[in-house]
N, C-alpha and C positions, 0 to 999 in steps of 0.2 A: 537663074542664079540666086533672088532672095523669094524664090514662092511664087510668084506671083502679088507680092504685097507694095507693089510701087505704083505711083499713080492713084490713087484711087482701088486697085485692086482689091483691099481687106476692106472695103467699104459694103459689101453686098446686101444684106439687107438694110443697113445703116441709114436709107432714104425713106425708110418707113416705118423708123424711131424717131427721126429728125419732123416727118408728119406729125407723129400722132401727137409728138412735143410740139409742136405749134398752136395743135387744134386743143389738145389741154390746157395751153396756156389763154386762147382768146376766150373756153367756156371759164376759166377761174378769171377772166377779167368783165365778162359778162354779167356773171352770179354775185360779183362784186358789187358793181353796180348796181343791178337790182338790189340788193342788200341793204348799202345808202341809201337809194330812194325811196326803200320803205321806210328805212329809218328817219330819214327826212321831214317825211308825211305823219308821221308817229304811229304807221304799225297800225293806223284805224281800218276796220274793215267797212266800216258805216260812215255814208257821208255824212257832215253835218247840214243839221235841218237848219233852212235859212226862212227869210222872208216872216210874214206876221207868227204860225204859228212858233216861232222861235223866240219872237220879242214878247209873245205872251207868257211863253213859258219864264222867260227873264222876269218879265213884269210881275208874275204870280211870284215866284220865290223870292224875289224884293219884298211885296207885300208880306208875304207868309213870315220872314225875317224881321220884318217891322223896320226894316230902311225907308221905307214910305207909308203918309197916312191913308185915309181910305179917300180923303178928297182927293189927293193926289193920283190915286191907283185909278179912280174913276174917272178921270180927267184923262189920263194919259191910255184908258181904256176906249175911252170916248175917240182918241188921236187916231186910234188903231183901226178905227173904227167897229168896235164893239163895244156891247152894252150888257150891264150886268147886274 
C-alpha cells in the first residue's frame, strides 16, 4: 500500500552513512585533540636541553649581556663545576 517505506523500509543503505558519520565524527575529534596538545607544548619539535649544559648556556649569555661581573660568572662557573 505506501512502497514498502514503513518501518524502517526506506532506510536501506542509510546504516552505512549513519557509520561512516560516526567514524568522521571520532577521527575530527581525535585530530582535535592532537591539535591542542601541540599547541599546548608550543608546536616545539626539539626537546629542551636541561641539566648543566643548559645553565651554562644561561650563564654565558648573562655574562655576554653584562648582567653579571666576571667574579660573579667564575664563581658561579666554579658552582657548576667548571673552570674557565
Amino acid at each position: 500500500m505506501f512502497g514498502g517505506y514503513g518501518m524502517g523500509g526506506g532506510m536501506g543503505w542509510g546504516w552505512l552513512f549513519l557509520v561512516i558519520l560516526v567514524v568522521g565524527v571520532v577521527v575530527l575529534v581525535v585530530l582535535l585533540v592532537m591539535v591542542v596538545v601541540r599547541g599546548a607544548s608550543g608546536g616545539r619539535a626539539e626537546p629542551r636541553s636541561t641539566g648543566p649544559s643548559r645553565a651554562r648556556e644561561i650563564l654565558d649569555e648573562r655574562y655576554a649581556r653584562g648582567e653579571i661581573d666576571t667574579a660573579e660568572y667564575q664563581d658561579r662557573l666554579q658552582q657548576l663545576g667548571e673552570r674557565r
